[in-house]
N, C-alpha and C positions, 0 to 999 in steps of 0.2 A: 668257232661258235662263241657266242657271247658267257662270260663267267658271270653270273649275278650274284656271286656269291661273294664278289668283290664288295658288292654296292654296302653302302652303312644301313645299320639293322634298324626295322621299322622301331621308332620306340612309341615306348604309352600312350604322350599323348598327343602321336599322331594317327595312330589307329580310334586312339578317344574321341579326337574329334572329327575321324572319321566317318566314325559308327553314327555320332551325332549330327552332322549335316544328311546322315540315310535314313534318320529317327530308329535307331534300332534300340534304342534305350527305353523309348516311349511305346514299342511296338512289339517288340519279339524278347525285352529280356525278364529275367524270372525274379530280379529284385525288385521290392515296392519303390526301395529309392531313388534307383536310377530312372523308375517310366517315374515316377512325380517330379524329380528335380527336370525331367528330357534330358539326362547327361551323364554319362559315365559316371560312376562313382563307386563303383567294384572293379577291379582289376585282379586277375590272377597276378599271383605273387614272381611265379617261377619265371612264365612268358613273358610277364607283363603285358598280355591283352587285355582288354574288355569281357566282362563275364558273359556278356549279352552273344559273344562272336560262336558262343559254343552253339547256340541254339540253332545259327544255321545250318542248311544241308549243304550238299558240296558244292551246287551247282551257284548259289548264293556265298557262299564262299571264295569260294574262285573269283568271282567278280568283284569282291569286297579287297579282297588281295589286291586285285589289278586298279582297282581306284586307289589302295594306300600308297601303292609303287607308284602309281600315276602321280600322289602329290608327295611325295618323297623326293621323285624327280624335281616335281617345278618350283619346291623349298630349298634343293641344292642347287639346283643352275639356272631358275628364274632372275635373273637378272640383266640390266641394260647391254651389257657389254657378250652376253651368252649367243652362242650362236644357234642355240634351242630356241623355238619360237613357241611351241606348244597351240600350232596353231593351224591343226591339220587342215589339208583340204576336204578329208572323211566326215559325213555328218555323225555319223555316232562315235567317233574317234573322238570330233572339235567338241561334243555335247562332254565326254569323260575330260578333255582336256580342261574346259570350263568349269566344271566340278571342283575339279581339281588345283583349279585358282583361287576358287572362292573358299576350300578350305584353309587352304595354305595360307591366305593373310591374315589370322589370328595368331598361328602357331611363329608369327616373325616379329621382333623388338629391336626396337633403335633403328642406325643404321643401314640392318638387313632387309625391315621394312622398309626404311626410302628407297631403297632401290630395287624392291618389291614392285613399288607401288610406278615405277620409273619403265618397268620391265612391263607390268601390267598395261601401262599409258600406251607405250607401245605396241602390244598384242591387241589392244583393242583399234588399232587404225589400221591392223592385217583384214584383208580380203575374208568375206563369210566361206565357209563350207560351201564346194559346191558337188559331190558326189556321193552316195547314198553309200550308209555300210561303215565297213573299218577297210582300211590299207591292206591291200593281197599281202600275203608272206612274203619274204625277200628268199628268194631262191639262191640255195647255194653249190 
């Protein structure tokens, strides 16, 4: 089985601007500054989440997870030379993976962005989605 416990830990502010590209700042959280400014601007100290992430229920939660790991992944192995493409053939799979690009090119500087941006050029000449859904489970 896979250990995810491996993988490097979500930080700040990639949950920030997570919550930010879902408008969760502007929509569901309880500070006045963060719905005026549209952006994170409270953080738990301990977790370092967003204050806004408490207001969810689980089922919105869980999914919010599955979009930060989503660009967690495509901010560590998005690039030219990765043999991740992020570029399912699932259409609700390819729609999270897409998400998940567009947040991840603020959170990258210098360097890591050119070849962001090099890794992107190339996921955009892959073949659209062509199957409804997300990928069966992989049976073990």
């Amino acid at each position: 089985m896979f250990d995810r416990s491996r993988l490097p830990p979500l930080d700040a502010t990639l949950l920030a601007r997570t919550a930010e590209m879902l408008a969760l700042p502007e929509r569901v959280c309880r500070r006045r500054s963060c719905r005026r400014k549209k952006c994170c601007a409270w953080v738990f100290r301990r977790t370092q989440q967003p204050c806004c992430l408490a207001n969810l229920d689980a089922g919105q939660r869980a999914l919010f997870d599955q979009l930060a790991e989503q660009v967690r992944d495509v901010r560590d192995y998005g690039r030219r030379d990765s043999k991740l493409s992020f570029a399912s053939p699932w259409r609700d799979e390819r729609a999270l993976q897409d998400a998940a690009v567009e947040i991840t090119r603020p959170l990258l500087r210098g360097e890591r962005l050119r070849e962001f941006r090099s890794f992107a050029g190339i996921r955009e000449t892959l073949p659209p989605a062509q199957h409804d859904g997300f990928s069966p489970p992989l049976r073990g």
